[in-house]
Predicted model as a PDB file, atoms N, CA, C, CB and O in Angstrom, pLDDT in the B-factor column:
MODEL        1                                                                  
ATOM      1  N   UNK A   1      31.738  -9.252 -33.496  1.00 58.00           N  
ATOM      2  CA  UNK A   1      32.620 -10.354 -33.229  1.00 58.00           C  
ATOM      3  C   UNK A   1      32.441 -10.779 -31.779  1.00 58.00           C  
ATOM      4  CB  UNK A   1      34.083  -9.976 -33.528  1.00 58.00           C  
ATOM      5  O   UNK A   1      32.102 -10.099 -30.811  1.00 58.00           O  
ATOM      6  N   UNK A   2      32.746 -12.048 -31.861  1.00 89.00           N  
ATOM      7  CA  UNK A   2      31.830 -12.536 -30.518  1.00 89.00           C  
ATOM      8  C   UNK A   2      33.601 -13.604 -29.864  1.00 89.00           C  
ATOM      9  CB  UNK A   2      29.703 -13.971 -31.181  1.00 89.00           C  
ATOM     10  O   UNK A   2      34.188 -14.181 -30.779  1.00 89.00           O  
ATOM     11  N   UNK A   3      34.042 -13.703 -28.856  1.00 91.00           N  
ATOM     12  CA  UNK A   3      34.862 -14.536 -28.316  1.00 91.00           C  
ATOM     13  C   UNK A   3      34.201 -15.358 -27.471  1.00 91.00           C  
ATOM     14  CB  UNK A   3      35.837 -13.953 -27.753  1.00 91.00           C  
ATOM     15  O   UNK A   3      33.596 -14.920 -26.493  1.00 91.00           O  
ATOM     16  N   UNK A   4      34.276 -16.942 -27.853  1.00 92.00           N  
ATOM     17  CA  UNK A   4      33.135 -17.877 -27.298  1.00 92.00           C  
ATOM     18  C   UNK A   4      33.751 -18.817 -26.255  1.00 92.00           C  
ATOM     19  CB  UNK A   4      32.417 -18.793 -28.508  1.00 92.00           C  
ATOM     20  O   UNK A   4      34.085 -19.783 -26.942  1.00 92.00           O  
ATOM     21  N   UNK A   5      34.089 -19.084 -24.990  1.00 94.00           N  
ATOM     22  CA  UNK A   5      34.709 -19.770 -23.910  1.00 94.00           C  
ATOM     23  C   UNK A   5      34.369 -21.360 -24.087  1.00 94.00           C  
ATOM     24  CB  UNK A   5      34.174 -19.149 -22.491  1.00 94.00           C  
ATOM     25  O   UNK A   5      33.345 -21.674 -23.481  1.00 94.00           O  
ATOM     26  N   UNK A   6      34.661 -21.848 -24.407  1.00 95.00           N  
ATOM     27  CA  UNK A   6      34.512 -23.524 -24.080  1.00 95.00           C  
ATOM     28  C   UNK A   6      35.216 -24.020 -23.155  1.00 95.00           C  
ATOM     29  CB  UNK A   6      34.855 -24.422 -25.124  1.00 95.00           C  
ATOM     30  O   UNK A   6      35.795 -25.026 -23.563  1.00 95.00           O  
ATOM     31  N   UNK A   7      35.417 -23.800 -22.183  1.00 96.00           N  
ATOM     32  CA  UNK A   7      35.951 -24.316 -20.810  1.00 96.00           C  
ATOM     33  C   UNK A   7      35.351 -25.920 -20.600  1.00 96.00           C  
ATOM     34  CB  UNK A   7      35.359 -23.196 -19.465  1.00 96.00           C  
ATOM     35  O   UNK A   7      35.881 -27.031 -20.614  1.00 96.00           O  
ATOM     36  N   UNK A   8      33.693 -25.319 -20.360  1.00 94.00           N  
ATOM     37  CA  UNK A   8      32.704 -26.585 -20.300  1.00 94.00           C  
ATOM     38  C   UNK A   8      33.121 -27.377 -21.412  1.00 94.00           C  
ATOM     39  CB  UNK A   8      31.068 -26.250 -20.428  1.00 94.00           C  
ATOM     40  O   UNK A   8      33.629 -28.440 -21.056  1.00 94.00           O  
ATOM     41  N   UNK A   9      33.082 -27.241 -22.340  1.00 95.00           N  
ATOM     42  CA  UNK A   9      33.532 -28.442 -23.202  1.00 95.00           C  
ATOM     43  C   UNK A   9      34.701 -29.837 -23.053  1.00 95.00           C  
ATOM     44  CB  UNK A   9      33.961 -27.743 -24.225  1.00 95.00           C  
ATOM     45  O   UNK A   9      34.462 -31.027 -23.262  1.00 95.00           O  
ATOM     46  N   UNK A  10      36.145 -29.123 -22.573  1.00 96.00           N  
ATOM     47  CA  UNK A  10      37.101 -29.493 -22.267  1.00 96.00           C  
ATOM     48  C   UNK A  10      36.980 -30.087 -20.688  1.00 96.00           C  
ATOM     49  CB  UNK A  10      37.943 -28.481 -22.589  1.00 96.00           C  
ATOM     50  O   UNK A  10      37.261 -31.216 -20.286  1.00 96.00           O  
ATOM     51  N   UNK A  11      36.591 -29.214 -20.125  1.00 97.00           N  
ATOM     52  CA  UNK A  11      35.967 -29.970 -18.810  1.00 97.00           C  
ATOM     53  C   UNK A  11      35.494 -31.088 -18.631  1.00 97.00           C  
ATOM     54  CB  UNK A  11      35.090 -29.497 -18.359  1.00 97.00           C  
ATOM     55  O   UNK A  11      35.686 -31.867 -17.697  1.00 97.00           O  
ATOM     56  N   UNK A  12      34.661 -31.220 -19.817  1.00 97.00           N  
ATOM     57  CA  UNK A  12      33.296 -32.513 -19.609  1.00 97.00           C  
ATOM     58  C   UNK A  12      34.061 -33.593 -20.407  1.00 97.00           C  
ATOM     59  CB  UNK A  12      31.374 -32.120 -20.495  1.00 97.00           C  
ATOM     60  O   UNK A  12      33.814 -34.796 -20.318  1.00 97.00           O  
ATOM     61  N   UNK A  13      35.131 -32.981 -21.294  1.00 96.00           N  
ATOM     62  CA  UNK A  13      35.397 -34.423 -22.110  1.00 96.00           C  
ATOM     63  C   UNK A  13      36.801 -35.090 -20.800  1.00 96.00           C  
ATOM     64  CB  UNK A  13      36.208 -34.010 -24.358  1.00 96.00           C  
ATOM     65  O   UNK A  13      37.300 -36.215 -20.775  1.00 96.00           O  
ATOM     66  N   UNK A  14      37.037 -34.112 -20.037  1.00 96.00           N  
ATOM     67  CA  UNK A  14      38.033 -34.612 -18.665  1.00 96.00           C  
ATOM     68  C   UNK A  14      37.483 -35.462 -17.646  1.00 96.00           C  
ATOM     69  CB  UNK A  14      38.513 -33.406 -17.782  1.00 96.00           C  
ATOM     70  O   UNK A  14      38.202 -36.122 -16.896  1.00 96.00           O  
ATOM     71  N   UNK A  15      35.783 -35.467 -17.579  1.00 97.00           N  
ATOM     72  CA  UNK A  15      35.006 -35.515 -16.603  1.00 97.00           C  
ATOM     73  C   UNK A  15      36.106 -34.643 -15.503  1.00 97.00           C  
ATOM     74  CB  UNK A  15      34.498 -37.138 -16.279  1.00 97.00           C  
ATOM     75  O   UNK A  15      36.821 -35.379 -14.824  1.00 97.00           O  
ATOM     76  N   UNK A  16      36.238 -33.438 -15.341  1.00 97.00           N  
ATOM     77  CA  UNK A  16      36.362 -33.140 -14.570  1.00 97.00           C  
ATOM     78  C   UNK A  16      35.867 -31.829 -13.481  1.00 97.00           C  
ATOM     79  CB  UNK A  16      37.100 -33.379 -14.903  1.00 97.00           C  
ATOM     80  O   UNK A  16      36.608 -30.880 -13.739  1.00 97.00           O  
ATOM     81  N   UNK A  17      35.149 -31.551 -12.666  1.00 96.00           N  
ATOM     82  CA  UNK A  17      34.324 -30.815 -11.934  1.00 96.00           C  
ATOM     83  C   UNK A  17      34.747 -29.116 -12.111  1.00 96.00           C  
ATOM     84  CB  UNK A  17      34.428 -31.410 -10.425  1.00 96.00           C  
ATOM     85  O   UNK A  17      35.560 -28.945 -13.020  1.00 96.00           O  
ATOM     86  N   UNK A  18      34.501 -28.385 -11.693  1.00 96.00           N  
ATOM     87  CA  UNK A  18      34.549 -26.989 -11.963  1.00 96.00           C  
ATOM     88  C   UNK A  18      35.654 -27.023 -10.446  1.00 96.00           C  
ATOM     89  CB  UNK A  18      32.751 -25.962 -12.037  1.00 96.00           C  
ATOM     90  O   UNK A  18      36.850 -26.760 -10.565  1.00 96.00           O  
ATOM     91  N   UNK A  19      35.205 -27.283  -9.460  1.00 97.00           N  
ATOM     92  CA  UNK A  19      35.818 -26.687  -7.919  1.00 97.00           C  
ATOM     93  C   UNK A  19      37.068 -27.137  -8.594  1.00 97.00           C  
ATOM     94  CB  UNK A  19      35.322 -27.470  -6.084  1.00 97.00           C  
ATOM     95  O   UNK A  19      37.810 -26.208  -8.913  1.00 97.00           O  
ATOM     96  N   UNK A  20      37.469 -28.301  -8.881  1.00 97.00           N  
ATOM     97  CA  UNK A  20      38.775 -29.400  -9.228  1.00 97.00           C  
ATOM     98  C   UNK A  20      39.381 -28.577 -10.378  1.00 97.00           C  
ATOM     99  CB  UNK A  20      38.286 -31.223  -9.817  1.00 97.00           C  
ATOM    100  O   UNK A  20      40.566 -28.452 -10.068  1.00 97.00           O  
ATOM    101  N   UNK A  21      39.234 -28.149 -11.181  1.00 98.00           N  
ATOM    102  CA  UNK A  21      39.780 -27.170 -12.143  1.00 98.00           C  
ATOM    103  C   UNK A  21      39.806 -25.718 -11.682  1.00 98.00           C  
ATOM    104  CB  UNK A  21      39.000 -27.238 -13.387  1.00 98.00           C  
ATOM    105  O   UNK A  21      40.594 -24.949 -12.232  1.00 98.00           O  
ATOM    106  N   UNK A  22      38.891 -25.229 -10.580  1.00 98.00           N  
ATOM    107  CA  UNK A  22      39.971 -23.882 -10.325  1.00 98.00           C  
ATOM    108  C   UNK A  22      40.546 -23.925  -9.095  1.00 98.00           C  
ATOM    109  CB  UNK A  22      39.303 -22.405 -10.366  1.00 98.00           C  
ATOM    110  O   UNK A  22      40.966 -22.924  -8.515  1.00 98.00           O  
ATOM    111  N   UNK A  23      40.605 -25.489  -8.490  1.00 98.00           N  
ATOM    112  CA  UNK A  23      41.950 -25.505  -7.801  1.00 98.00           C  
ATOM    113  C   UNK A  23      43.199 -26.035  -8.200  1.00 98.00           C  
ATOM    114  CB  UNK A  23      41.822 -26.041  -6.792  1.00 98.00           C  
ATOM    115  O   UNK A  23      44.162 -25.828  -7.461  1.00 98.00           O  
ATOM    116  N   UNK A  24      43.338 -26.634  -9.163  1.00 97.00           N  
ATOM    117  CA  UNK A  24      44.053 -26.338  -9.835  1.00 97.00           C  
ATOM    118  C   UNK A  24      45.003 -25.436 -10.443  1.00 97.00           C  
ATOM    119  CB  UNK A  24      43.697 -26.540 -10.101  1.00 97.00           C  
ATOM    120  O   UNK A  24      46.185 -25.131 -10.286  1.00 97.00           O  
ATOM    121  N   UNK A  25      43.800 -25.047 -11.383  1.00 97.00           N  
ATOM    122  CA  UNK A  25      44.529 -23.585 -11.902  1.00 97.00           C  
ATOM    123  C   UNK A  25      45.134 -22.849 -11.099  1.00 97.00           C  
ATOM    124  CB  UNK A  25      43.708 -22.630 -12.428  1.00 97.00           C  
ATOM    125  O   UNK A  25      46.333 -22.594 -11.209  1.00 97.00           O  
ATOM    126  N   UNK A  26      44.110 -22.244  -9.844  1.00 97.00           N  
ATOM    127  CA  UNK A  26      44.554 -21.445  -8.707  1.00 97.00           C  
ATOM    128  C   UNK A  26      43.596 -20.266  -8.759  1.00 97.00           C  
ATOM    129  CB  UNK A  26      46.129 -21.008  -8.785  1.00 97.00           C  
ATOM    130  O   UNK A  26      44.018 -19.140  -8.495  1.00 97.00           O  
ATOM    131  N   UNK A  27      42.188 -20.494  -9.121  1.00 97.00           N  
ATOM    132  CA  UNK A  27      41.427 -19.194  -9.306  1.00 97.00           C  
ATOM    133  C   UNK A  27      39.845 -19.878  -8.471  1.00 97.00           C  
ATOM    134  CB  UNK A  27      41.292 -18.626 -11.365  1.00 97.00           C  
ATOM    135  O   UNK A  27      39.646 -21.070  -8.236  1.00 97.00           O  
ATOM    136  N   UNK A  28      39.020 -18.877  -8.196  1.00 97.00           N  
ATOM    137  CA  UNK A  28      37.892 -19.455  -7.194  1.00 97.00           C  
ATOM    138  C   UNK A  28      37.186 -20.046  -8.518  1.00 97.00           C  
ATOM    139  CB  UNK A  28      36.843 -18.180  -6.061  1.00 97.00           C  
ATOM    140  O   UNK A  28      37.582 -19.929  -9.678  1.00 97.00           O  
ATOM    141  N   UNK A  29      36.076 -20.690  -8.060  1.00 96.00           N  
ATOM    142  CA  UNK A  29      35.474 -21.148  -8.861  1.00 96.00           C  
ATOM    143  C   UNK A  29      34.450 -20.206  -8.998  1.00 96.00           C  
ATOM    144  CB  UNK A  29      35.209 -22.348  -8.639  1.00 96.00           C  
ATOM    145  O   UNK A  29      33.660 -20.770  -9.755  1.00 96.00           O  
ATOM    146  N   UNK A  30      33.864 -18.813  -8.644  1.00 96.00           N  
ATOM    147  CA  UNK A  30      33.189 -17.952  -9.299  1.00 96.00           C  
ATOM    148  C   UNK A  30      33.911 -17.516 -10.325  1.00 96.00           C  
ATOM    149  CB  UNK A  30      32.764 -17.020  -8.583  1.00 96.00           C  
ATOM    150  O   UNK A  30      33.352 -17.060 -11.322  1.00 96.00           O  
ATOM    151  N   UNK A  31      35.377 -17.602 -10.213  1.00 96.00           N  
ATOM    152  CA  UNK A  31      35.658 -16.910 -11.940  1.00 96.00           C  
ATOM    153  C   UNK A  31      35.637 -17.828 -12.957  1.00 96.00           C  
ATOM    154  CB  UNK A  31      37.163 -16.209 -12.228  1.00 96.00           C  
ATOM    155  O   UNK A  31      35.228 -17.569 -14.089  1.00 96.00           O  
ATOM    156  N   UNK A  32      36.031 -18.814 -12.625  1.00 96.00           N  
ATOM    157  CA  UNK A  32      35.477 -19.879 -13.614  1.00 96.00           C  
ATOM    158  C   UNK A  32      34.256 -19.777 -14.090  1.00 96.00           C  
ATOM    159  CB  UNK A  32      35.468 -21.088 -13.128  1.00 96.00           C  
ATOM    160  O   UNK A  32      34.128 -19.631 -15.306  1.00 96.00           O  
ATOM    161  N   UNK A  33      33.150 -19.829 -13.281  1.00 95.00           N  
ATOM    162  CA  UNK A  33      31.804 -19.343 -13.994  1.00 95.00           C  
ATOM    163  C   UNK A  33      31.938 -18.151 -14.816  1.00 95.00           C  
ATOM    164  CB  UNK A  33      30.704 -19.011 -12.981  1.00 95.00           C  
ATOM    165  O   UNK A  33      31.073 -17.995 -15.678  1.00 95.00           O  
ATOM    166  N   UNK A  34      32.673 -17.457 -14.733  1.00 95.00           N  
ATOM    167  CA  UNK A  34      32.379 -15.786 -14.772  1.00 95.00           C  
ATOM    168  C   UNK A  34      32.964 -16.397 -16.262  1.00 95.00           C  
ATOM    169  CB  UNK A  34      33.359 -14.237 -13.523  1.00 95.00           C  
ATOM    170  O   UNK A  34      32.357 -16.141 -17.302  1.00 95.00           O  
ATOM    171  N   UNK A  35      33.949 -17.059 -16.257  1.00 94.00           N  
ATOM    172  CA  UNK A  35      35.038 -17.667 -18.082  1.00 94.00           C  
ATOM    173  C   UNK A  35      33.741 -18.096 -18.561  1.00 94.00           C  
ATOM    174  CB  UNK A  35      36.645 -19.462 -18.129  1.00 94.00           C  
ATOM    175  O   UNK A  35      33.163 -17.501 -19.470  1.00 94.00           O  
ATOM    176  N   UNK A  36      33.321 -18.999 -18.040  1.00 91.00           N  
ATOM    177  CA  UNK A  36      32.299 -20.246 -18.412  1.00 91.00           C  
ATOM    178  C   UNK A  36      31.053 -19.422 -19.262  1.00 91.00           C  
ATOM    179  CB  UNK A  36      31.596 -21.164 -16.767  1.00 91.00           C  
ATOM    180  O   UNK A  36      30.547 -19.798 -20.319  1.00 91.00           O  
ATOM    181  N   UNK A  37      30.792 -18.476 -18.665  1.00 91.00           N  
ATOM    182  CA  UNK A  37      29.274 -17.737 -19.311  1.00 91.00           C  
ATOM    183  C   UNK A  37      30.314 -16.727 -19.880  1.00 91.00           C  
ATOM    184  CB  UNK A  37      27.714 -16.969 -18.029  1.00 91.00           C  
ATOM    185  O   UNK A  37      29.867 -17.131 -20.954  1.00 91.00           O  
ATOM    186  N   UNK A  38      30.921 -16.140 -20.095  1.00 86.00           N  
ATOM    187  CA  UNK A  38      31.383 -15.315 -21.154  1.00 86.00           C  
ATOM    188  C   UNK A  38      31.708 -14.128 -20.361  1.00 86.00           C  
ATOM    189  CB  UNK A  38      30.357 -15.074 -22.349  1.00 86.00           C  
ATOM    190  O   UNK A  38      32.553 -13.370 -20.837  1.00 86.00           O  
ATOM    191  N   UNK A  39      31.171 -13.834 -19.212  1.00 91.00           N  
ATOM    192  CA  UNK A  39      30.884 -12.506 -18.386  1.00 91.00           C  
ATOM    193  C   UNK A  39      32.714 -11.799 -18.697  1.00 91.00           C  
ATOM    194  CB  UNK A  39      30.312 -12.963 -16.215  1.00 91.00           C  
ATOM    195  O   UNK A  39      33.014 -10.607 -18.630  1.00 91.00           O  
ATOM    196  N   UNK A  40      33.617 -12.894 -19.009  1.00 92.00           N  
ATOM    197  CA  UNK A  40      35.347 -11.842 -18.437  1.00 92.00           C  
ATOM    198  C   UNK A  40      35.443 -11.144 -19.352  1.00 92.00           C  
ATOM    199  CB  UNK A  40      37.071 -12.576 -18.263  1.00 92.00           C  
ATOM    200  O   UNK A  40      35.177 -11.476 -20.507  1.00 92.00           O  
ATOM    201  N   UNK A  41      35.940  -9.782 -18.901  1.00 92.00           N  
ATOM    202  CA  UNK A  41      36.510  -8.780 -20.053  1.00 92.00           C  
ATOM    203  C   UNK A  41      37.553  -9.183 -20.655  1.00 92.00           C  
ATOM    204  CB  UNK A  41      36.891  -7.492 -19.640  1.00 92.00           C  
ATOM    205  O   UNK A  41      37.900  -8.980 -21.818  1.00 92.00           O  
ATOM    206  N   UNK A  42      38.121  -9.843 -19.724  1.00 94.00           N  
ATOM    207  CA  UNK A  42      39.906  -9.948 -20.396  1.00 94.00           C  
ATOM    208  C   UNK A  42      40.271 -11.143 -19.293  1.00 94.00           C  
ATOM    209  CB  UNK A  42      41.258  -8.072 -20.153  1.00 94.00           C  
ATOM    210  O   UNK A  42      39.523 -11.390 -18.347  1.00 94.00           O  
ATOM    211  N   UNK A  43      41.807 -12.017 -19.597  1.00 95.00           N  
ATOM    212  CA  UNK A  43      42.017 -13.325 -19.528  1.00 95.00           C  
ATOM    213  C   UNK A  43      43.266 -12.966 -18.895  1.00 95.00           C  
ATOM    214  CB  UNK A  43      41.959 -14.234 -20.827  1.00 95.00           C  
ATOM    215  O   UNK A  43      43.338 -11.908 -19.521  1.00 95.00           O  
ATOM    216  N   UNK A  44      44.284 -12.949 -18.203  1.00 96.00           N  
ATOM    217  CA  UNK A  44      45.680 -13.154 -17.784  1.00 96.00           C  
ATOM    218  C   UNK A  44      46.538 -14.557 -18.563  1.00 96.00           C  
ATOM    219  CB  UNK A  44      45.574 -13.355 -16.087  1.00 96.00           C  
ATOM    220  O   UNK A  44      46.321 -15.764 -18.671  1.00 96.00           O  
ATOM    221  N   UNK A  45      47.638 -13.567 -19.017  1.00 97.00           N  
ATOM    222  CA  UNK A  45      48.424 -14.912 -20.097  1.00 97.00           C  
ATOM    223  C   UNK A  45      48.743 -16.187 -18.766  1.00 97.00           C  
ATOM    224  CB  UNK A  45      50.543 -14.176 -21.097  1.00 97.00           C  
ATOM    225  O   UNK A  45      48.417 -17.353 -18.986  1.00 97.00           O  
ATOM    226  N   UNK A  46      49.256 -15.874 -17.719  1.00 97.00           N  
ATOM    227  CA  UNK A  46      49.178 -16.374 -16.743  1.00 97.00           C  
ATOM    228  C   UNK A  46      48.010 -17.373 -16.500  1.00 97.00           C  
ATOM    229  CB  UNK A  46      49.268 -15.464 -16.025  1.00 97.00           C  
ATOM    230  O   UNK A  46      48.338 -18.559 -16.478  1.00 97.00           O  
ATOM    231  N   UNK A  47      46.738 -17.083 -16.322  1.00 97.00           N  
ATOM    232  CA  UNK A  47      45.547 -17.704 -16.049  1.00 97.00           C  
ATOM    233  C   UNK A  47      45.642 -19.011 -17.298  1.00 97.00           C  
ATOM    234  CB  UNK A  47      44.159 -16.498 -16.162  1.00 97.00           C  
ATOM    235  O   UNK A  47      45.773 -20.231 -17.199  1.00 97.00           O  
ATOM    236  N   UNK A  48      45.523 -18.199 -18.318  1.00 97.00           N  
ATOM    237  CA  UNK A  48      45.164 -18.716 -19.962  1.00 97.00           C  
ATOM    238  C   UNK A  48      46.784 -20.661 -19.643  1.00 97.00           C  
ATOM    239  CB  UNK A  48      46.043 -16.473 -21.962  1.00 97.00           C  
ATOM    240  O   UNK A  48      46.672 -21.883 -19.741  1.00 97.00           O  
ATOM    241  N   UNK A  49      47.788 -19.818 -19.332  1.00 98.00           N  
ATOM    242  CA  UNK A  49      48.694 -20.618 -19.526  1.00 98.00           C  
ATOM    243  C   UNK A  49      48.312 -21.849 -18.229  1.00 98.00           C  
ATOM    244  CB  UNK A  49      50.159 -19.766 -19.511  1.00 98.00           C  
ATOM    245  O   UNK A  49      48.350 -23.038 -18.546  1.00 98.00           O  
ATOM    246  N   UNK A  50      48.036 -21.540 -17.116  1.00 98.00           N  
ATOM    247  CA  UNK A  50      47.568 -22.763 -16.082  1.00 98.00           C  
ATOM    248  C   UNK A  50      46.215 -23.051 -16.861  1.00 98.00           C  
ATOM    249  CB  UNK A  50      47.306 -22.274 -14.187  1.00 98.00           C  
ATOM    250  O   UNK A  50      45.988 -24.211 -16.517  1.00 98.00           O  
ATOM    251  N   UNK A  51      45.513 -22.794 -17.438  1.00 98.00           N  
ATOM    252  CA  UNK A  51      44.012 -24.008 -17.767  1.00 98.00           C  
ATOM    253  C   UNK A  51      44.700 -24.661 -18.383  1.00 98.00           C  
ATOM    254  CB  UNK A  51      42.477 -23.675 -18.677  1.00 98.00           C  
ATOM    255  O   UNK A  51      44.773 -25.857 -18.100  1.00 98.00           O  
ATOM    256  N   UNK A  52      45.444 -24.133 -19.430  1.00 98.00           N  
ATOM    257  CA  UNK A  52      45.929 -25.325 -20.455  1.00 98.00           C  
ATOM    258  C   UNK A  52      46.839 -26.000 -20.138  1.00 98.00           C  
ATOM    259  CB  UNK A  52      46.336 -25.004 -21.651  1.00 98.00           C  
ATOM    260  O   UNK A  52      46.781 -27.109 -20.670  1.00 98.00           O  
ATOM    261  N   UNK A  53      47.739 -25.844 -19.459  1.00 98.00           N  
ATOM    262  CA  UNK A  53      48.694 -27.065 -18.972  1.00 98.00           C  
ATOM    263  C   UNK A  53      47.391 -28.017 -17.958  1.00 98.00           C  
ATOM    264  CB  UNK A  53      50.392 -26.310 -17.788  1.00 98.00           C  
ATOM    265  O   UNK A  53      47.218 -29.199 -18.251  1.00 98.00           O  
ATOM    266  N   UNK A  54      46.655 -27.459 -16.939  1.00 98.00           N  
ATOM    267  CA  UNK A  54      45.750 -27.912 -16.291  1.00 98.00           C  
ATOM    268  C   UNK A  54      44.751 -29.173 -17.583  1.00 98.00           C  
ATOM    269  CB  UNK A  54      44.959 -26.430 -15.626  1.00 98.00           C  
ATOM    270  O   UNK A  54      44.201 -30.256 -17.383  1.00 98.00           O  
ATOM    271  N   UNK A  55      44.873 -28.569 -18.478  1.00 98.00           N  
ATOM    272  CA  UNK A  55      43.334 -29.344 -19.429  1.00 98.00           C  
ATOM    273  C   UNK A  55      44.908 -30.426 -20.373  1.00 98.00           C  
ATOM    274  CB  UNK A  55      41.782 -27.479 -21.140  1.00 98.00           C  
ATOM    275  O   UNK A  55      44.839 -31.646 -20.526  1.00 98.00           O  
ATOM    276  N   UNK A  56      45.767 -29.821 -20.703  1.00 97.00           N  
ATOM    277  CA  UNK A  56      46.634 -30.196 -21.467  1.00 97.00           C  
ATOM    278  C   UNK A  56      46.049 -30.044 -22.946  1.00 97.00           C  
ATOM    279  CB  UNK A  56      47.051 -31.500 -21.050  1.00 97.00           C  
ATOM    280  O   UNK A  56      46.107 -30.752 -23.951  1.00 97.00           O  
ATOM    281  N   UNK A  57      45.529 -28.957 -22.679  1.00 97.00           N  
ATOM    282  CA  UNK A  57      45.477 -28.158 -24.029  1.00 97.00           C  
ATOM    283  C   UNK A  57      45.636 -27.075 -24.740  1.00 97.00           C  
ATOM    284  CB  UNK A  57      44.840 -28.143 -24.305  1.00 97.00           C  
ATOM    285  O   UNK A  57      46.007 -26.119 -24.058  1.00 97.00           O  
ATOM    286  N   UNK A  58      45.487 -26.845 -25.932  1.00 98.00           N  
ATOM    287  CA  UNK A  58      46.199 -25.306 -26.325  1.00 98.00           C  
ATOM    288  C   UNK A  58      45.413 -24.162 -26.210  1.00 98.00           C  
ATOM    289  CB  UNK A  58      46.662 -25.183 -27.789  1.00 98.00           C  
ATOM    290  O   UNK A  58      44.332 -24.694 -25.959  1.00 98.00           O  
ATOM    291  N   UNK A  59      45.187 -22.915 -26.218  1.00 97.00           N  
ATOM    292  CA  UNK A  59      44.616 -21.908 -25.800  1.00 97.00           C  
ATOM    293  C   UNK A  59      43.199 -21.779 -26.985  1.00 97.00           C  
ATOM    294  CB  UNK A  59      45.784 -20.667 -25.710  1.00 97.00           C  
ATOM    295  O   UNK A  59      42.112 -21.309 -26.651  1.00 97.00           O  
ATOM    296  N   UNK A  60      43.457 -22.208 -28.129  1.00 96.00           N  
ATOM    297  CA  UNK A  60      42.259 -22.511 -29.230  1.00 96.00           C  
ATOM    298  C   UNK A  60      41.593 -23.155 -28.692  1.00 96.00           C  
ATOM    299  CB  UNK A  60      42.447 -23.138 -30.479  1.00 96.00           C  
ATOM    300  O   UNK A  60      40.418 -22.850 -28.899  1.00 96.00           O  
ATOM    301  N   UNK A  61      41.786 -24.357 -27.734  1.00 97.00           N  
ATOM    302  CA  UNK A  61      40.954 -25.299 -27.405  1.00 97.00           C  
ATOM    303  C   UNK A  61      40.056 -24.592 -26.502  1.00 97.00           C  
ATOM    304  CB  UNK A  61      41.598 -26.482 -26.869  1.00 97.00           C  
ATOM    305  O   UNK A  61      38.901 -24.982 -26.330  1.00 97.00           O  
ATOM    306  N   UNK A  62      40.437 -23.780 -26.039  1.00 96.00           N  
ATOM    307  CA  UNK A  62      39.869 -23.020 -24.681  1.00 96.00           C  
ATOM    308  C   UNK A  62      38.644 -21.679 -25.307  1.00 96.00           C  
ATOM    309  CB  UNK A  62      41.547 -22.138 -23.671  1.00 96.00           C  
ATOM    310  O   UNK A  62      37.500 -21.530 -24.877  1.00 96.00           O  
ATOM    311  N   UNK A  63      39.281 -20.892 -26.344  1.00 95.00           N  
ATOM    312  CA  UNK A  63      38.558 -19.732 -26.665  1.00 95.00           C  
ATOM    313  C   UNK A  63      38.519 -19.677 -28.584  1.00 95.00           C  
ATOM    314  CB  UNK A  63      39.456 -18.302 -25.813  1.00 95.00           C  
ATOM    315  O   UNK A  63      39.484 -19.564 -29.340  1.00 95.00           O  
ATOM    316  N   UNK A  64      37.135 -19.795 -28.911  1.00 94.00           N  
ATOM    317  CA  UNK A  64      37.123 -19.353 -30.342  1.00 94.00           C  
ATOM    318  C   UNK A  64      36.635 -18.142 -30.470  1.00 94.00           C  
ATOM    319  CB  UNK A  64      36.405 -20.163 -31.204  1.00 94.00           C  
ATOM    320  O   UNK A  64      36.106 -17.579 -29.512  1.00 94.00           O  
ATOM    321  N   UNK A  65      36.765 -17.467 -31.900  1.00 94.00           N  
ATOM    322  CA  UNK A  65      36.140 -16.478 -32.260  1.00 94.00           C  
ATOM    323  C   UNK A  65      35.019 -16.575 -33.163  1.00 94.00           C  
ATOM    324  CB  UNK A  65      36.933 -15.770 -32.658  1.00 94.00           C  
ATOM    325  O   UNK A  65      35.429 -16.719 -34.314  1.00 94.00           O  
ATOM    326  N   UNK A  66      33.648 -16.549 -33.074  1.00 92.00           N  
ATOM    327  CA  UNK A  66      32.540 -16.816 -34.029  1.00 92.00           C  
ATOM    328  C   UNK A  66      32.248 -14.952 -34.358  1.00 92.00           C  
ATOM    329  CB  UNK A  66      30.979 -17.926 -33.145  1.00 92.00           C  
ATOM    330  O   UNK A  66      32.331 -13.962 -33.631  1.00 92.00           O  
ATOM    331  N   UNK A  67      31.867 -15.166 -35.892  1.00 90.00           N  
ATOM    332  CA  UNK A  67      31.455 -13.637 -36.255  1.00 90.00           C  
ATOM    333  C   UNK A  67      30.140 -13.583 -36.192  1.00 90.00           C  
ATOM    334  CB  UNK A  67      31.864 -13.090 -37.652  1.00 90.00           C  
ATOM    335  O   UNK A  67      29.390 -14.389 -36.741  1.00 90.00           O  
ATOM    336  N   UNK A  68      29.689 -12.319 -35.303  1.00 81.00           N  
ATOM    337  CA  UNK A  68      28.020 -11.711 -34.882  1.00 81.00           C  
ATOM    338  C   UNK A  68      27.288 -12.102 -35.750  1.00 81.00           C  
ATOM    339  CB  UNK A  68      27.680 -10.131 -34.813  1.00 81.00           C  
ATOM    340  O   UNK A  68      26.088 -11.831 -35.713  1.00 81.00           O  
TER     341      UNK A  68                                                      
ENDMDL                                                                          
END                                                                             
């Protein structure tokens, strides 16, 4: 089981930049990459809850689950 990040997705349909979304949120923009390529072990409900008010979207929009 694979958990797949679409950040970039939601991003691009915002046109909006990576620096501009994790200042926002409130996180550097290396962890954003780190969301972006899959690299995070784990998410803060906290974090999870600022992208999506940030994107104005729901947490599905943000992370699916595809099977291996």
């Amino acid at each position: 089981m694979a958990i797949v990040v679409r950040i970039d997705v939601e991003l691009a349909k915002r046109k909006m930049s990576v620096g501009e979304f994790a200042e926002r949120v409130g996180i550097s923009p290396a962890n954003v990459s780190v969301l972006k390529n899959g690299r995070a072990k784990a998410v803060r409900f906290s974090t999870l809850e600022a992208m999506c008010r940030v994107l104005d979207c729901q947490p599905g929009d943000l992370l699916e689950w595809v099977e291996d």
